[in-house]
C-alpha positions as CSV (number, residue, x, y, z in Angstrom):
1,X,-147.0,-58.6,-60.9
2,X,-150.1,-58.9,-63.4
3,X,-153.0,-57.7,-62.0
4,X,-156.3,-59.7,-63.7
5,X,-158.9,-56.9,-63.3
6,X,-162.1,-58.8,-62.0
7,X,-165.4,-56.6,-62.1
8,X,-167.7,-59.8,-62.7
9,X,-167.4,-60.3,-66.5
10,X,-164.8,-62.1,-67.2
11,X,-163.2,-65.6,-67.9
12,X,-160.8,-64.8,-65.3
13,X,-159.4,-68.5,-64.3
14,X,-158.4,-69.5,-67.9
15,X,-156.5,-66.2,-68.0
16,X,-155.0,-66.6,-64.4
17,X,-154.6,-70.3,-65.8
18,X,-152.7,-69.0,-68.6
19,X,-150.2,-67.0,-66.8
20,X,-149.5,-69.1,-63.8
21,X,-148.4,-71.7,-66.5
22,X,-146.0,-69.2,-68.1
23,X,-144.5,-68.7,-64.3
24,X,-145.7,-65.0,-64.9
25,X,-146.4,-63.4,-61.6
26,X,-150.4,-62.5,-61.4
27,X,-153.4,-62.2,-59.2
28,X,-157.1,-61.6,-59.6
29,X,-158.2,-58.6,-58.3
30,X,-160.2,-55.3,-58.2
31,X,-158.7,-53.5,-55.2
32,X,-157.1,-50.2,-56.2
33,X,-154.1,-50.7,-54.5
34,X,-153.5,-54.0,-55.8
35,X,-154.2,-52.2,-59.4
36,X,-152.0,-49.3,-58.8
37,X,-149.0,-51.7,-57.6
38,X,-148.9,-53.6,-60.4
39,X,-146.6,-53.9,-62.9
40,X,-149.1,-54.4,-65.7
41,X,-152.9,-55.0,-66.0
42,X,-154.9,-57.1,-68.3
43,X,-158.6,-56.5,-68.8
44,X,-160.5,-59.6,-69.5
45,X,-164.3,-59.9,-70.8
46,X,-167.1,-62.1,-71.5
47,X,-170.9,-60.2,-72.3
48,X,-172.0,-57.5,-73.3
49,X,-170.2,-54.1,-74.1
50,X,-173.2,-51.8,-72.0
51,X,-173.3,-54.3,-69.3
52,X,-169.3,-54.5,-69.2
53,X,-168.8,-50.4,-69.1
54,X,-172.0,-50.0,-66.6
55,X,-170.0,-52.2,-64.1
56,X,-166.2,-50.7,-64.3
57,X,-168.0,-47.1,-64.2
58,X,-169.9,-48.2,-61.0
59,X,-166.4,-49.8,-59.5
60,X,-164.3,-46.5,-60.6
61,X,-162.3,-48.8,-62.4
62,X,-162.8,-46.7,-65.4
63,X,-160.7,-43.7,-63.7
64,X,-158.1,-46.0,-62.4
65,X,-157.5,-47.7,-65.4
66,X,-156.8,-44.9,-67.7
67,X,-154.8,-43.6,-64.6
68,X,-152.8,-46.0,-65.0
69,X,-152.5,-46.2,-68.6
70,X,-151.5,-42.2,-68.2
71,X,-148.5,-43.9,-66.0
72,X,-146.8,-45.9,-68.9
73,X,-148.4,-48.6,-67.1
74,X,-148.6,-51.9,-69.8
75,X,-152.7,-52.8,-70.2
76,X,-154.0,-55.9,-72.5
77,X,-157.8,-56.2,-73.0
78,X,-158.9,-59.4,-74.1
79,X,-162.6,-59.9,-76.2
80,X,-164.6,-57.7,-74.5
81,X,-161.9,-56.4,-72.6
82,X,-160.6,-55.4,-75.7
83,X,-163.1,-53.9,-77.1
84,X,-163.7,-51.7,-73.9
85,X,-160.5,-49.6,-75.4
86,X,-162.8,-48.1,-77.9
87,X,-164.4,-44.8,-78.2
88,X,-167.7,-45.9,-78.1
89,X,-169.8,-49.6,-78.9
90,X,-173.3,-50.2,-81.1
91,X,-174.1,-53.2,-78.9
92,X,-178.3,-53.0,-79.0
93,X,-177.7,-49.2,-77.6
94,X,-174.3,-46.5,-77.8
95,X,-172.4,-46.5,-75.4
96,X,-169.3,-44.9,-74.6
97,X,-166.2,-47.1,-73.7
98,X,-162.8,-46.1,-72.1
99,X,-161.4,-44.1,-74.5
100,X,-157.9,-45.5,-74.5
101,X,-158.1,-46.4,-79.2
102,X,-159.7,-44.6,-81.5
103,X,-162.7,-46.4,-83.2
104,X,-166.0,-48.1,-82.6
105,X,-167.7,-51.4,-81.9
106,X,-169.9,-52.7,-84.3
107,X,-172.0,-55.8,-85.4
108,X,-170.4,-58.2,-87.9
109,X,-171.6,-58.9,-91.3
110,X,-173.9,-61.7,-91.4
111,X,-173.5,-63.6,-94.8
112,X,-176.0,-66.7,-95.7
113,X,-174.9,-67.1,-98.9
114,X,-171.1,-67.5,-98.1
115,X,-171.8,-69.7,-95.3
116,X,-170.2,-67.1,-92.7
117,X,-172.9,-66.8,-89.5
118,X,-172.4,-64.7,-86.7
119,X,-171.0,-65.6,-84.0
120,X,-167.7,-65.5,-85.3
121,X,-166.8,-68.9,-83.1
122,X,-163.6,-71.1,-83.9
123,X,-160.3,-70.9,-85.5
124,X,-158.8,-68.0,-87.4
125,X,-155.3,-67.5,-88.9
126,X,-153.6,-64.1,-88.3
127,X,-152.2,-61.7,-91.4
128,X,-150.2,-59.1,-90.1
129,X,-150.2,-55.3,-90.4
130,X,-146.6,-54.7,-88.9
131,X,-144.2,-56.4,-86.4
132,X,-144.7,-56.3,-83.0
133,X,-142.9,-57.3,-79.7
134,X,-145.8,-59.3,-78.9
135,X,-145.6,-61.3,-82.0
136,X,-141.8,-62.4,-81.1
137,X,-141.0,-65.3,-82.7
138,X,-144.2,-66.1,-83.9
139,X,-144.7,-67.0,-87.7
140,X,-147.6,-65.2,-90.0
141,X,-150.8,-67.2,-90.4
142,X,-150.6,-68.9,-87.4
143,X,-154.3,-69.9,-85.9
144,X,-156.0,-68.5,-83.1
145,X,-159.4,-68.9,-81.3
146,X,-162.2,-66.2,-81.4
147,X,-166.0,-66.2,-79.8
148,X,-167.2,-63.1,-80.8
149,X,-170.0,-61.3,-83.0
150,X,-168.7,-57.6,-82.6
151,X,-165.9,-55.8,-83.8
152,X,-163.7,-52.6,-84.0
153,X,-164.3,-50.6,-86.8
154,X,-162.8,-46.4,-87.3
155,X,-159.9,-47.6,-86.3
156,X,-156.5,-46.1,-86.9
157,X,-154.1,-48.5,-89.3
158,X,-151.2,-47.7,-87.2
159,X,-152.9,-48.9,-84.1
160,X,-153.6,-52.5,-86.0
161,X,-150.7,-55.0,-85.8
162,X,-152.6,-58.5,-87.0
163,X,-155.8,-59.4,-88.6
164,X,-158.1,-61.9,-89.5
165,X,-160.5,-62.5,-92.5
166,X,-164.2,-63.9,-91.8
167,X,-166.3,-63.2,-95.2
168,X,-166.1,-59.4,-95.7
169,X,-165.2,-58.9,-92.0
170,X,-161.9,-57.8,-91.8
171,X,-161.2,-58.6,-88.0
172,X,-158.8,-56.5,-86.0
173,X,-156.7,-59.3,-84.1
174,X,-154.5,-57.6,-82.3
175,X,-154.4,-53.6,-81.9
176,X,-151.8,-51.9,-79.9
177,X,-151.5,-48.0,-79.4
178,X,-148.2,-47.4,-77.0
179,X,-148.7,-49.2,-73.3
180,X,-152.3,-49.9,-74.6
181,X,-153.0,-53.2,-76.4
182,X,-156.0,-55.7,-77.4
183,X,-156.5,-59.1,-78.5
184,X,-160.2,-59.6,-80.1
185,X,-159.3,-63.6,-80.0
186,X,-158.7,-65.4,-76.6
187,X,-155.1,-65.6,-76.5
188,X,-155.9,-68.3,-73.0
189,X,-157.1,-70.3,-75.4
190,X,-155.3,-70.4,-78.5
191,X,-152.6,-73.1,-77.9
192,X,-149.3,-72.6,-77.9
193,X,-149.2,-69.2,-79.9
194,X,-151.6,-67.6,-77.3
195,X,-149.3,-68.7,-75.0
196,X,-146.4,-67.1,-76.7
197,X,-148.4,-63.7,-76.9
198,X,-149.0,-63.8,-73.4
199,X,-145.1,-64.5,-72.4
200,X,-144.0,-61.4,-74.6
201,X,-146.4,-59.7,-72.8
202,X,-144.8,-60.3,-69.6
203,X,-141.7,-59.6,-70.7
204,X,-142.9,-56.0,-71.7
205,X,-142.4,-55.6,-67.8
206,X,-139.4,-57.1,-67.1
């Protein structure tokens, strides 16, 4: 069972979408118990990085996720969600996130001249950094769909698996440190290589 953690900022049906399509067992939900009994967690997120932290510490969810990370326990943040693994995020104030990767959020790189505007919003292709279960059978350069105009930055290079280019924006993809993994892009959304990421996630757990 994949438990969809809902604490009110997330696109939660395209994920649950997603992995009912995949036949991967899931629910939405913020009950502890349902959290605890899972077999793996993903962390989902659309907003803003102060607003998103401000509501998991209100819920407790912070504690209990990390708990669970502590457990072995498989966790993929998504966007925001992703972004939430950081040390800390610049979004208009600093603010500390869960702790879980080392690095910080930041603001991308605006860049008139070189037509590249932020938001970051459309199609990127993926360059990897090393091979990953979750990139199973999935070739380099492959395209996948981001909405975003914050990234992580300080971040280790063995933590980064895939990245993407956007002007002098060198955008960590996906990140993965042990049971603890991110995807910047929406993998819900990406077509059938998102989907492919999501099914080797669920079959971290089986």
């Amino acid at each position: 069972m994949i438990v969809i953690i809902d604490y009110g900022m997330g696109n939660l049906r395209s994920v649950k979408n997603a992995l009912d399509f995949l036949g991967l067992e899931n629910k939405v939900s913020s009950d502890p118990e349902a959290i605890r009994s899972s077999n793996a967690l993903i962390l989902p997120g659309v907003g803003a990085f102060p607003d998103a932290m401000e509501t998991i510490e209100k819920l407790s969810l912070d504690k209990l996720i990390k708990e669970e990370v502590n457990n072995n326990k498989p966790l993929l943040g998504i966007c925001l969600g992703m972004q939430l693994l950081f040390e800390n995020g610049f979004e208009g104030l600093e603010r500390k996130g869960l702790g879980l990767l080392k690095g910080s959020i930041v603001k991308m790189k605006d860049d008139k001249k070189n037509n590249i505007k932020i938001p970051h919003i459309g199609w990127n292709n993926l360059i990897y950094n090393k091979r990953d279960e979750l990139f199973k059978s999935i070739e380099e350069g492959k395209f996948v769909y981001y909405v975003h105009s914050y990234f992580a930055q300080g971040y280790r290079d063995e933590d980064l698996v895939a990245y993407s280019e956007y002007g002098e924006n060198r955008i960590p993809g996906i990140v993965r440190c042990k049971n603890v993994m991110g995807a910047q892009f929406h993998p819900e959304k990406s077509g059938t290589v998102g989907l492919n990421i999501l099914k080797n996630f669920g079959e971290l757990i089986k």
